[in-house]
C-alpha positions as CSV (number, residue, x, y, z in Angstrom):
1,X,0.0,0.0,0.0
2,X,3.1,2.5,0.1
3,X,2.3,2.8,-3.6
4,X,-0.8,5.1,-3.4
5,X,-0.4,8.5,-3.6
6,X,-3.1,11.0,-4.4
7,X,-3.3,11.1,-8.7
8,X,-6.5,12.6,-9.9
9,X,-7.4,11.3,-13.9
10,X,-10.3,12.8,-16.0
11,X,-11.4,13.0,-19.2
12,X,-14.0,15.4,-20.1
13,X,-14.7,19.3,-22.1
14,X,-14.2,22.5,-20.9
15,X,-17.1,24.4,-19.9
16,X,-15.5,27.9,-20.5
17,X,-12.0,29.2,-22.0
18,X,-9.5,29.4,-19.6
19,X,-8.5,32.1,-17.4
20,X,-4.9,32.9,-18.0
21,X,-3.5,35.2,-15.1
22,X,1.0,36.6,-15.4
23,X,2.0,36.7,-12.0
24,X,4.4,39.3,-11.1
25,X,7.4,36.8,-10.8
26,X,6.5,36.5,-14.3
27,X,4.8,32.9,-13.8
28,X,1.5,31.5,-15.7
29,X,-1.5,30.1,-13.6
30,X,-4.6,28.6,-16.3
31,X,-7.4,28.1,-14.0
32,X,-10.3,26.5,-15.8
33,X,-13.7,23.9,-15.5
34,X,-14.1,20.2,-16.8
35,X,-17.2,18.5,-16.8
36,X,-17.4,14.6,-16.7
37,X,-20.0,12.8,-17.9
38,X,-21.6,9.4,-16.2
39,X,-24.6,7.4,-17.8
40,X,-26.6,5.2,-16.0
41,X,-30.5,4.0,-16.1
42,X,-33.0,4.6,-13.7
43,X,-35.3,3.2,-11.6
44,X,-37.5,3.0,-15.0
45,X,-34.8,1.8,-17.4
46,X,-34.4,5.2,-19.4
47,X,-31.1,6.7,-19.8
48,X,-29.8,9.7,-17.7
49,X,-26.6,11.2,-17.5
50,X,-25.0,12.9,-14.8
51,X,-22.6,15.9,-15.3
52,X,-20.2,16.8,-12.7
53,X,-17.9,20.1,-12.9
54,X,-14.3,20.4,-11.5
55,X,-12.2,23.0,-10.6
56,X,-8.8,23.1,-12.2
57,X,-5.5,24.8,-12.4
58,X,-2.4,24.7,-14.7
59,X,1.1,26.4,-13.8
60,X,4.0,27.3,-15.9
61,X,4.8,25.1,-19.3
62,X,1.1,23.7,-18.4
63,X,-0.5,26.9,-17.8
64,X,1.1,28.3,-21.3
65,X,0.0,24.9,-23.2
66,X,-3.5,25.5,-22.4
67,X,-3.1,29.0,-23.2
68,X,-2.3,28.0,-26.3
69,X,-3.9,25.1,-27.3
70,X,-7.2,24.6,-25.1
71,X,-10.8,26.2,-25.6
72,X,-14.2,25.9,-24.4
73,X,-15.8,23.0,-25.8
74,X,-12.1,20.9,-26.0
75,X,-12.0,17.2,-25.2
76,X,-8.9,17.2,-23.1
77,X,-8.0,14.1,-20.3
78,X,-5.8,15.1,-17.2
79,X,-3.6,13.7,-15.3
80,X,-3.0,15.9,-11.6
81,X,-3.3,16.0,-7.9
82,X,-6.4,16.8,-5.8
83,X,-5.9,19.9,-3.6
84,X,-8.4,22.0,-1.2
85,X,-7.8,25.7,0.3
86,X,-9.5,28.3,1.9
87,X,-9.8,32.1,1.9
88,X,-12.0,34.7,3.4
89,X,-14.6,36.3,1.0
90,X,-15.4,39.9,1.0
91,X,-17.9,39.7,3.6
92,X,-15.2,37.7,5.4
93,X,-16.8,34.4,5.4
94,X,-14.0,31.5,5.4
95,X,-14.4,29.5,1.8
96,X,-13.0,26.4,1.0
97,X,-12.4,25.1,-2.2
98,X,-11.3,21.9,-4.1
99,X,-9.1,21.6,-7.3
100,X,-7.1,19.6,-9.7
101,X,-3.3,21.0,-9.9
102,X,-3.1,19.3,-13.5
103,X,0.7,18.1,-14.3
104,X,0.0,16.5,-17.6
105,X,-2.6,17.0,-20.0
106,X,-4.1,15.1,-23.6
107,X,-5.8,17.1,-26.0
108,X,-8.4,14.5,-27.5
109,X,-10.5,16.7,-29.8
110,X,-11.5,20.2,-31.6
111,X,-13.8,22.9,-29.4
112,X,-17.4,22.1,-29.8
113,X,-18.2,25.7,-29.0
């Protein structure tokens, strides 16, 4: 069991283009969504699908590949590391949030938007 290690995979399209931010230090961050799809049937045999949305980010040579390369509607699988972190909102409200730090990416197929 020393072998697991926390590896997040998906495969799915991107539900906006990304958001490319140049931080001071001169370093890329692509922050961006991904849905995944899952079909099953229900209780009356008729096919549904289930969409869930992730949260992702991209730094550096990753960030600047997607910059490039990725738009909404792209088929693109993932290969990353699931993170969560918090912050204070305006109102000063403690958030937390979830995301995929993506290390390697697949570009699978053309926009669709």
């Amino acid at each position: 069991m020393n072998t697991l290690r926390n590896k997040v995979q998906l495969i799915g399209n991107l539900g906006n283009d990304p958001e490319i931010i140049t931080l001071d230090s001169g370093k890329k961050l692509a922050k961006f969504s991904l849905a995944t799809n899952e079909s099953y049937k229900d209780a009356n045999g008729e096919k549904q699908t289930k969409t869930e949305w992730h949260n992702l980010v991209a730094w550096n040579k990753t960030a600047e590949l997607i910059e490039n390369y990725v738009k909404k509607g792209q088929e693109i699988a993932i290969e990353g590391k699931l993170t969560s972190r918090s912050y204070d909102d305006k109102e000063g409200i403690k958030k937390y949030i979830t995301e995929v730090v993506v290390n390697e990416l697949l570009l699978l197929g053309k926009a669709t938007a």
